[in-house]
C-alpha positions as CSV (number, residue, x, y, z in Angstrom):
1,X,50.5,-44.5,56.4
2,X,49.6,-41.1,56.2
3,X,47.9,-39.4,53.3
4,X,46.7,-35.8,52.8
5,X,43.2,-35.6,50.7
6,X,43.2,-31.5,49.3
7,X,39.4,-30.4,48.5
8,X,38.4,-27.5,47.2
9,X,37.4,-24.2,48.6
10,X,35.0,-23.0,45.0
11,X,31.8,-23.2,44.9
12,X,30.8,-21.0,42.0
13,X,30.3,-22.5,38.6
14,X,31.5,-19.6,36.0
15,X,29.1,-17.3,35.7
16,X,25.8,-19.7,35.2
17,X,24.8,-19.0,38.9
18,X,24.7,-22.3,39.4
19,X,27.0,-24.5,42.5
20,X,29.7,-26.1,42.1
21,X,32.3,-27.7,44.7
22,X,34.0,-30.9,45.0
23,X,32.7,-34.8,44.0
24,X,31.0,-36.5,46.5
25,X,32.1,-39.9,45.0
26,X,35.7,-39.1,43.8
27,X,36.0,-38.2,48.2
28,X,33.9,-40.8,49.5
29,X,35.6,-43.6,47.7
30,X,39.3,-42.7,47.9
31,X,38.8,-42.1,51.6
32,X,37.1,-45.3,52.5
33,X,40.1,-47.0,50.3
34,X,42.5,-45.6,52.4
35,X,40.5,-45.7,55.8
36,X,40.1,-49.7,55.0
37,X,44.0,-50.1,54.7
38,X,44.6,-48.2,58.2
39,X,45.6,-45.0,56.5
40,X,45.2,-42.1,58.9
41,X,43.8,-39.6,56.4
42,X,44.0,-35.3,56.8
43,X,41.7,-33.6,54.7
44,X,42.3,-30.1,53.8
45,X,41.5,-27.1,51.6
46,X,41.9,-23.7,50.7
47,X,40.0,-22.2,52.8
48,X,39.7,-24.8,55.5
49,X,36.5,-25.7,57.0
50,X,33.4,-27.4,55.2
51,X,34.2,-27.3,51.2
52,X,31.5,-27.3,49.0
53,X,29.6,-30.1,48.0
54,X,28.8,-30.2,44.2
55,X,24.8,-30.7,44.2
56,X,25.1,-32.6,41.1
57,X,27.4,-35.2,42.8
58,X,24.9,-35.3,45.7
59,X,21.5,-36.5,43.3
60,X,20.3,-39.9,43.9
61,X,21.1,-41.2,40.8
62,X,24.9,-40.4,41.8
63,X,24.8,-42.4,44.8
64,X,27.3,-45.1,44.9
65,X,28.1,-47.8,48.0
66,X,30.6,-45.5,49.3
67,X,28.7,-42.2,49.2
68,X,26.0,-43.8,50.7
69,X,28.5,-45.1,54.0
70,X,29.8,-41.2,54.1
71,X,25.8,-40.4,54.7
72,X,25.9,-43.0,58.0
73,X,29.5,-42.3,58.7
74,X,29.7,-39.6,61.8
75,X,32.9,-39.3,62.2
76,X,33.9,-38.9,58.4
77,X,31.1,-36.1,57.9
78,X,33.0,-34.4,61.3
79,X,36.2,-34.7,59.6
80,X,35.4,-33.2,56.4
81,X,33.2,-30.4,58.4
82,X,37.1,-29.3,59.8
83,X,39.8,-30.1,56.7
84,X,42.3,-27.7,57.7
85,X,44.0,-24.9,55.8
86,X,45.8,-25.7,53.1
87,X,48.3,-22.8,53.8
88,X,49.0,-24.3,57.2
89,X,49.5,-28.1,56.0
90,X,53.1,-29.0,56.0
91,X,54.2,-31.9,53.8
92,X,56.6,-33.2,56.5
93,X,55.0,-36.4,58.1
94,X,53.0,-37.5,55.2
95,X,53.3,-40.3,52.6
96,X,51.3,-39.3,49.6
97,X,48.5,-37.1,48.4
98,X,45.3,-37.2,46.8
99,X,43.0,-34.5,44.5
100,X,39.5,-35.4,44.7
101,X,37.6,-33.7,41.7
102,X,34.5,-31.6,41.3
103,X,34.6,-28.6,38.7
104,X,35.6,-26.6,41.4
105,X,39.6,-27.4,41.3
106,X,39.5,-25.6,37.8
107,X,38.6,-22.7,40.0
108,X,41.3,-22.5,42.9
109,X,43.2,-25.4,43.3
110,X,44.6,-24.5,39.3
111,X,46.2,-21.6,40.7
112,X,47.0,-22.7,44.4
113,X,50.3,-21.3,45.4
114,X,50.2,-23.6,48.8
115,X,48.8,-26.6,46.3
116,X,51.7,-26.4,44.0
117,X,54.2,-25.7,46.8
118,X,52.7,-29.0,48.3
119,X,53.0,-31.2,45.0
120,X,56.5,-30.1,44.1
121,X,57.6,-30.9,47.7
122,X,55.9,-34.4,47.8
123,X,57.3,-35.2,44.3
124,X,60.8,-34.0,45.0
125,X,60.5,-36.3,47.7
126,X,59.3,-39.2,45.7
127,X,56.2,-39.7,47.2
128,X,53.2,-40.7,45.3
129,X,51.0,-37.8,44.1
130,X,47.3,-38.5,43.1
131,X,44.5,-36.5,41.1
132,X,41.3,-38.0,40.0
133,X,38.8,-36.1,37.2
134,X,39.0,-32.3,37.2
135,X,41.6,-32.4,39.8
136,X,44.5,-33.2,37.7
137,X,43.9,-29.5,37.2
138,X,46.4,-28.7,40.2
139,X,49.1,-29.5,37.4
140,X,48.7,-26.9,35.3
141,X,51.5,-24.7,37.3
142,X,53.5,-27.5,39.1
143,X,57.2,-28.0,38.3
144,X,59.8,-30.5,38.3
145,X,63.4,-30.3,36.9
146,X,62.5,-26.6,35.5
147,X,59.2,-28.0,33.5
148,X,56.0,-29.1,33.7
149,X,55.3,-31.9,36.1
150,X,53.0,-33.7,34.0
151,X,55.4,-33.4,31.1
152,X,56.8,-36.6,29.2
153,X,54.5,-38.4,31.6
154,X,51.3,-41.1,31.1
155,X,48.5,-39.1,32.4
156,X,44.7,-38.9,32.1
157,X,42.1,-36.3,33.7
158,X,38.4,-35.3,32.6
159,X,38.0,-35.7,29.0
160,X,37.1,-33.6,26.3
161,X,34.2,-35.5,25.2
162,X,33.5,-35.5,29.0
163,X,33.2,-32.3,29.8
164,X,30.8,-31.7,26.3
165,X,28.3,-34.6,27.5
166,X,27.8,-32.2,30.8
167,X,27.3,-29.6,28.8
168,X,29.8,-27.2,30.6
169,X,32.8,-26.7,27.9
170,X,32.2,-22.8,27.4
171,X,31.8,-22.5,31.2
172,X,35.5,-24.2,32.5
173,X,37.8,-21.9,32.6
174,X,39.9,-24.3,31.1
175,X,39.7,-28.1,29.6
176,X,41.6,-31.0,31.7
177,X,42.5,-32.8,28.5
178,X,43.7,-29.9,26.4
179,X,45.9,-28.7,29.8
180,X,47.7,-31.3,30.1
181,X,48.5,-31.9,26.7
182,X,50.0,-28.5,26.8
183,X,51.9,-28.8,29.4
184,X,53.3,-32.0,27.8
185,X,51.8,-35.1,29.1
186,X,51.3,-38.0,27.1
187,X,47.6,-37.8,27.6
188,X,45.3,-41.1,26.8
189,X,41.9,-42.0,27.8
190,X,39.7,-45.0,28.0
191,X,35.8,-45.1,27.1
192,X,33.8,-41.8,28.7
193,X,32.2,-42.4,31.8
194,X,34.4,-46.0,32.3
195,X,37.4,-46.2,35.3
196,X,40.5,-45.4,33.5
197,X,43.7,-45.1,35.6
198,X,47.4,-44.7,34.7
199,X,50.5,-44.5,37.1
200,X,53.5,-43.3,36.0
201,X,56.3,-43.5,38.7
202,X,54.9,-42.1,41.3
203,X,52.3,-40.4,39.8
204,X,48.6,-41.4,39.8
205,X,45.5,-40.1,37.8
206,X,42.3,-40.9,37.3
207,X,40.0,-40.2,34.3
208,X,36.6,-39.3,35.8
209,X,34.1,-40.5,39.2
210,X,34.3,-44.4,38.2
211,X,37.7,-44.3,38.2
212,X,38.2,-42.6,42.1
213,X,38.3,-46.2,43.3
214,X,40.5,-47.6,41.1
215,X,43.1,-44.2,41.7
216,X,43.3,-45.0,45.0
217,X,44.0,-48.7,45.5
218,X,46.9,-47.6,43.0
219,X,48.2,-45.3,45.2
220,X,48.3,-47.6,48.2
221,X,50.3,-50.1,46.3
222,X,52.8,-47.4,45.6
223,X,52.9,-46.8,49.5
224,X,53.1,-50.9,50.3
Protein backbone atom coordinates (compact mmCIF):
# COMPACT_ATOMS: atom_id res chain seq x y z
CA UNK A 1 0.00 0.00 0.00
CA UNK A 2 0.96 3.24 -0.80
CA UNK A 3 -0.65 6.46 0.41
CA UNK A 4 0.16 10.18 -0.24
CA UNK A 5 -0.47 12.48 3.06
CA UNK A 6 -0.71 16.43 1.40
CA UNK A 7 0.12 19.07 4.22
CA UNK A 8 -0.03 22.46 3.97
CA UNK A 9 2.39 25.05 2.89
CA UNK A 10 0.28 28.41 5.14
CA UNK A 11 1.25 29.51 7.92
CA UNK A 12 -0.50 32.82 8.31
CA UNK A 13 -3.75 33.05 10.13
CA UNK A 14 -5.85 35.91 8.26
CA UNK A 15 -4.73 38.97 9.21
CA UNK A 16 -4.60 38.40 13.25
CA UNK A 17 -0.70 37.96 13.13
CA UNK A 18 -0.98 35.11 14.68
CA UNK A 19 0.47 31.17 13.09
CA UNK A 20 -1.26 28.91 11.65
CA UNK A 21 -0.22 25.60 9.74
CA UNK A 22 -1.33 22.14 9.77
CA UNK A 23 -2.72 19.67 12.98
CA UNK A 24 -0.22 17.95 14.73
CA UNK A 25 -2.81 15.25 15.74
CA UNK A 26 -4.90 15.01 12.48
CA UNK A 27 -0.86 13.99 10.96
CA UNK A 28 0.46 12.18 13.74
CA UNK A 29 -2.44 9.78 14.01
CA UNK A 30 -3.31 9.00 10.37
CA UNK A 31 0.34 8.38 9.75
CA UNK A 32 0.94 5.93 12.59
CA UNK A 33 -2.47 4.19 11.27
CA UNK A 34 -1.11 3.69 8.11
CA UNK A 35 2.62 3.05 9.23
CA UNK A 36 1.10 0.19 11.70
CA UNK A 37 -0.61 -1.58 8.63
CA UNK A 38 2.82 -1.48 6.47
CA UNK A 39 1.74 1.43 4.42
CA UNK A 40 4.68 3.16 2.87
CA UNK A 41 3.50 6.71 3.36
CA UNK A 42 4.84 10.04 1.01
CA UNK A 43 4.14 13.20 2.63
CA UNK A 44 3.99 16.25 0.57
CA UNK A 45 2.96 19.93 0.29
CA UNK A 46 2.90 22.94 -1.57
CA UNK A 47 5.79 24.18 -1.05
CA UNK A 48 7.69 21.13 -0.16
CA UNK A 49 9.96 21.05 2.76
CA UNK A 50 9.03 21.50 6.55
CA UNK A 51 5.13 22.71 6.65
CA UNK A 52 4.02 24.60 9.36
CA UNK A 53 3.17 23.34 12.52
CA UNK A 54 0.00 25.06 14.05
CA UNK A 55 1.25 26.19 17.65
CA UNK A 56 -2.16 25.62 19.01
CA UNK A 57 -1.97 21.94 17.94
CA UNK A 58 1.46 21.68 19.51
CA UNK A 59 0.20 22.95 23.47
CA UNK A 60 0.32 20.29 26.03
CA UNK A 61 -3.10 20.06 26.55
CA UNK A 62 -3.25 18.86 22.73
CA UNK A 63 -1.07 16.05 23.22
CA UNK A 64 -2.43 12.79 22.32
CA UNK A 65 -0.59 9.07 22.39
CA UNK A 66 0.29 9.53 18.86
CA UNK A 67 1.67 13.10 18.95
CA UNK A 68 3.51 12.28 21.65
CA UNK A 69 5.34 8.95 19.52
CA UNK A 70 5.98 11.66 16.55
CA UNK A 71 8.04 13.67 19.42
CA UNK A 72 10.37 10.27 19.92
CA UNK A 73 9.96 9.13 16.41
CA UNK A 74 13.32 10.23 14.34
CA UNK A 75 12.65 9.03 11.30
CA UNK A 76 8.96 10.38 11.03
CA UNK A 77 10.11 14.06 12.14
CA UNK A 78 12.99 13.48 9.07
CA UNK A 79 10.24 12.60 6.87
CA UNK A 80 7.97 15.36 7.45
CA UNK A 81 11.26 17.84 7.55
CA UNK A 82 11.44 16.73 3.43
CA UNK A 83 7.51 16.13 2.07
CA UNK A 84 8.10 16.84 -1.41
CA UNK A 85 6.49 19.22 -3.77
CA UNK A 86 3.21 18.89 -4.43
CA UNK A 87 3.66 20.11 -8.11
CA UNK A 88 6.08 17.25 -8.64
CA UNK A 89 3.93 14.32 -6.95
CA UNK A 90 2.45 12.14 -9.64
CA UNK A 91 -0.61 10.09 -8.70
CA UNK A 92 0.67 7.06 -10.63
CA UNK A 93 1.94 4.38 -8.04
CA UNK A 94 -0.29 5.33 -5.25
CA UNK A 95 -3.35 3.83 -3.61
CA UNK A 96 -5.15 6.59 -1.80
CA UNK A 97 -4.72 9.99 -0.31
CA UNK A 98 -5.10 11.72 2.87
CA UNK A 99 -5.73 15.79 3.92
CA UNK A 100 -4.56 16.28 7.34
CA UNK A 101 -6.20 19.56 8.67
CA UNK A 102 -5.02 22.71 10.43
CA UNK A 103 -6.63 26.15 9.37
CA UNK A 104 -4.04 26.41 7.02
CA UNK A 105 -5.69 24.25 4.09
CA UNK A 106 -8.44 27.15 3.92
CA UNK A 107 -5.46 29.07 2.90
CA UNK A 108 -3.71 27.13 -0.07
CA UNK A 109 -4.70 23.75 -0.36
CA UNK A 110 -8.57 25.46 -1.17
CA UNK A 111 -7.23 26.81 -4.27
CA UNK A 112 -4.38 24.18 -5.20
CA UNK A 113 -4.29 23.63 -8.84
CA UNK A 114 -1.69 20.49 -8.29
CA UNK A 115 -4.22 19.54 -5.15
CA UNK A 116 -7.29 19.40 -7.31
CA UNK A 117 -5.42 17.97 -10.33
CA UNK A 118 -4.33 15.20 -7.74
CA UNK A 119 -8.02 14.46 -6.28
CA UNK A 120 -9.80 14.33 -9.62
CA UNK A 121 -7.03 11.93 -10.87
CA UNK A 122 -7.22 9.61 -7.76
CA UNK A 123 -11.11 9.64 -7.85
CA UNK A 124 -11.35 9.10 -11.60
CA UNK A 125 -9.35 6.24 -10.74
CA UNK A 126 -11.53 4.97 -7.93
CA UNK A 127 -9.15 5.17 -5.36
CA UNK A 128 -10.03 6.30 -1.92
CA UNK A 129 -9.67 9.97 -1.25
CA UNK A 130 -9.49 11.24 2.49
CA UNK A 131 -9.83 14.81 4.30
CA UNK A 132 -10.02 15.18 7.98
CA UNK A 133 -11.31 18.81 9.72
CA UNK A 134 -10.41 21.90 7.71
CA UNK A 135 -9.05 19.81 5.05
CA UNK A 136 -12.14 18.81 3.35
CA UNK A 137 -11.44 22.33 2.23
CA UNK A 138 -9.42 20.89 -0.93
CA UNK A 139 -13.12 20.24 -2.30
CA UNK A 140 -14.19 23.37 -2.71
CA UNK A 141 -12.84 23.43 -6.57
CA UNK A 142 -12.63 19.64 -7.31
CA UNK A 143 -14.68 18.07 -10.06
CA UNK A 144 -16.22 14.90 -11.02
CA UNK A 145 -18.70 14.16 -13.99
CA UNK A 146 -18.80 18.19 -14.65
CA UNK A 147 -19.74 19.05 -10.84
CA UNK A 148 -18.78 19.26 -7.61
CA UNK A 149 -17.06 16.28 -6.09
CA UNK A 150 -18.58 16.45 -2.90
CA UNK A 151 -21.92 16.85 -4.43
CA UNK A 152 -24.87 14.34 -3.78
CA UNK A 153 -22.35 12.82 -1.43
CA UNK A 154 -22.35 12.00 2.77
CA UNK A 155 -19.73 14.26 3.86
CA UNK A 156 -18.60 15.98 7.10
CA UNK A 157 -15.62 18.61 7.72
CA UNK A 158 -15.12 21.31 10.61
CA UNK A 159 -18.29 22.48 11.90
CA UNK A 160 -19.98 25.66 12.16
CA UNK A 161 -20.37 25.58 15.73
CA UNK A 162 -16.69 24.43 15.65
CA UNK A 163 -15.14 26.89 14.19
CA UNK A 164 -17.31 29.64 16.61
CA UNK A 165 -16.06 27.75 19.90
CA UNK A 166 -12.29 28.70 18.49
CA UNK A 167 -13.33 31.86 18.10
CA UNK A 168 -11.95 32.25 14.41
CA UNK A 169 -15.30 32.51 12.16
CA UNK A 170 -14.62 36.19 10.89
CA UNK A 171 -11.02 35.18 10.32
CA UNK A 172 -11.51 31.78 7.75
CA UNK A 173 -11.70 32.80 4.64
CA UNK A 174 -14.37 30.60 4.33
CA UNK A 175 -16.59 27.97 6.63
CA UNK A 176 -15.97 24.02 5.99
CA UNK A 177 -19.67 23.41 6.71
CA UNK A 178 -21.29 26.13 4.76
CA UNK A 179 -18.65 24.98 1.65
CA UNK A 180 -19.70 21.99 1.27
CA UNK A 181 -23.14 22.50 1.56
CA UNK A 182 -22.76 24.73 -1.41
CA UNK A 183 -21.13 22.70 -3.41
CA UNK A 184 -23.90 20.09 -2.74
CA UNK A 185 -22.93 17.59 -0.17
CA UNK A 186 -25.19 16.09 2.03
CA UNK A 187 -23.46 17.58 5.00
CA UNK A 188 -24.18 15.88 8.70
CA UNK A 189 -22.25 16.16 11.86
CA UNK A 190 -22.08 14.44 15.13
CA UNK A 191 -21.55 16.17 18.65
CA UNK A 192 -18.58 19.15 18.49
CA UNK A 193 -15.38 18.12 19.54
CA UNK A 194 -16.56 13.93 19.25
CA UNK A 195 -14.98 11.52 16.21
CA UNK A 196 -17.45 11.63 13.53
CA UNK A 197 -16.59 9.90 10.23
CA UNK A 198 -18.59 9.13 7.02
CA UNK A 199 -17.51 7.17 3.83
CA UNK A 200 -19.19 7.45 0.97
CA UNK A 201 -17.77 5.17 -1.90
CA UNK A 202 -14.62 5.90 -1.83
CA UNK A 203 -14.69 8.91 -0.20
CA UNK A 204 -13.66 9.56 3.39
CA UNK A 205 -14.01 12.54 5.89
CA UNK A 206 -13.54 13.35 9.01
CA UNK A 207 -15.33 15.95 11.34
CA UNK A 208 -12.54 17.45 13.46
CA UNK A 209 -8.93 16.17 15.47
CA UNK A 210 -10.81 13.16 17.44
CA UNK A 211 -11.94 11.93 14.39
CA UNK A 212 -8.21 11.76 12.42
CA UNK A 213 -8.03 8.16 13.87
CA UNK A 214 -11.11 6.95 13.07
CA UNK A 215 -10.63 8.57 9.12
CA UNK A 216 -7.94 6.66 8.69
CA UNK A 217 -8.59 3.01 9.72
CA UNK A 218 -11.58 3.75 7.26
CA UNK A 219 -9.48 4.38 4.61
CA UNK A 220 -7.35 1.33 5.02
CA UNK A 221 -10.46 -0.91 4.87
CA UNK A 222 -11.26 0.69 1.57
CA UNK A 223 -7.59 -0.32 0.43
CA UNK A 224 -7.93 -4.12 2.10
Amino acid sequence: MKILMVLTSHDELGDTGNKTGFWLEEFAAPYYVFKNAGADVTLASPKGGQPPLDPNSDSEDAQTDATRRFKDDDAAQKALASTKVLGEVDADGFDAIFYPGGHGPLWDLANDADSKRLIETFWASDRPVGAVCHAPAVFKDTQADGKPLVSGKRVTGFTNTEEEGVGLTDVVPFLVEDMLKKNGGEYSKGDDWASYVLVDGKLVTGQNPASSEEAAKEMLALLK
